[in-house]
Each structure stands twice: as C-alpha cells, then as structure tokens.
N, C-alpha and C positions, 0 to 999 in steps of 0.2 A: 373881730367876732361881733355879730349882731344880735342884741338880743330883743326880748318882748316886741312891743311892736317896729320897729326896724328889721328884725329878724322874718316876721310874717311878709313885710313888704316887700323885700328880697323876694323872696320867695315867689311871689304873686310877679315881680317883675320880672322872674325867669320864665314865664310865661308869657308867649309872644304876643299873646289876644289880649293879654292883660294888661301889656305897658301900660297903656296910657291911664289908665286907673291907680296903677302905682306909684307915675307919678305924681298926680294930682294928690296921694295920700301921704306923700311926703311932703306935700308943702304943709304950711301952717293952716290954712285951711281946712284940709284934708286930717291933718292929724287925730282932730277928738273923733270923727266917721271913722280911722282905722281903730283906735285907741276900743271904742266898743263894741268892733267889728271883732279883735282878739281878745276880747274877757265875753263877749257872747261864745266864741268857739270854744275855748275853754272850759268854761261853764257845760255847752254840751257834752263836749267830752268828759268832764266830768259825770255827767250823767249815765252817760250810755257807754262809758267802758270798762271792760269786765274788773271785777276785785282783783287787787295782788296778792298773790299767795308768797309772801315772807322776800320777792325780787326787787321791789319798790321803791328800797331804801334807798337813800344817801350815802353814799360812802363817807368815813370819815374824813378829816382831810388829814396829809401824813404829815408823821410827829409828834 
C-alpha cells in the first residue's frame, strides 16, 4: 500500500504523459518538489471542499 507522497506518485505515474515527471519525483531530488507539491493539494482541498455532515469520521478500529 502506498501512502502520502508515494501514493500521489503512483498515481501521476499511471499517467502515461506523466512518467517521466514521476520518475524524477521519486528520486531524491525530486522528493522535497513532490513532498510540497502534496501538502499544497491538500491544503486546497481542504479549502474548497464542501463540509461533512456527521460522514467524515474515523471509524474506530475493532476491539
């Protein structure tokens, strides 16, 4: 499972226009340009989408 930014790179690299940007964001180079590239998205989203009505949550975890 991929998460935070690994997960975003995936993602970008299932896009065929996009390889080559994806890989260059998985080198070490590239890391800290993706790393702000996904707490900027974030951040937008946060911004511009719409409130939760009471769906939101966490689930607890079982046990």
């Amino acid at each position: 499972m991929y998460r935070s930014t690994a997960a975003w790179i995936v993602c970008l690299w299932a896009l065929a226009e996009h390889r080559p940007k994806a890989h260059w964001l998985s080198t070490p180079a590239g890391q800290p340009f993706a790393k702000v590239t996904v707490l900027a998205a974030a951040k937008y989203r946060e911004l511009t989408a719409a409130p939760c009505e009471g769906r939101c949550e966490v689930p607890a975890p079982p046990g």
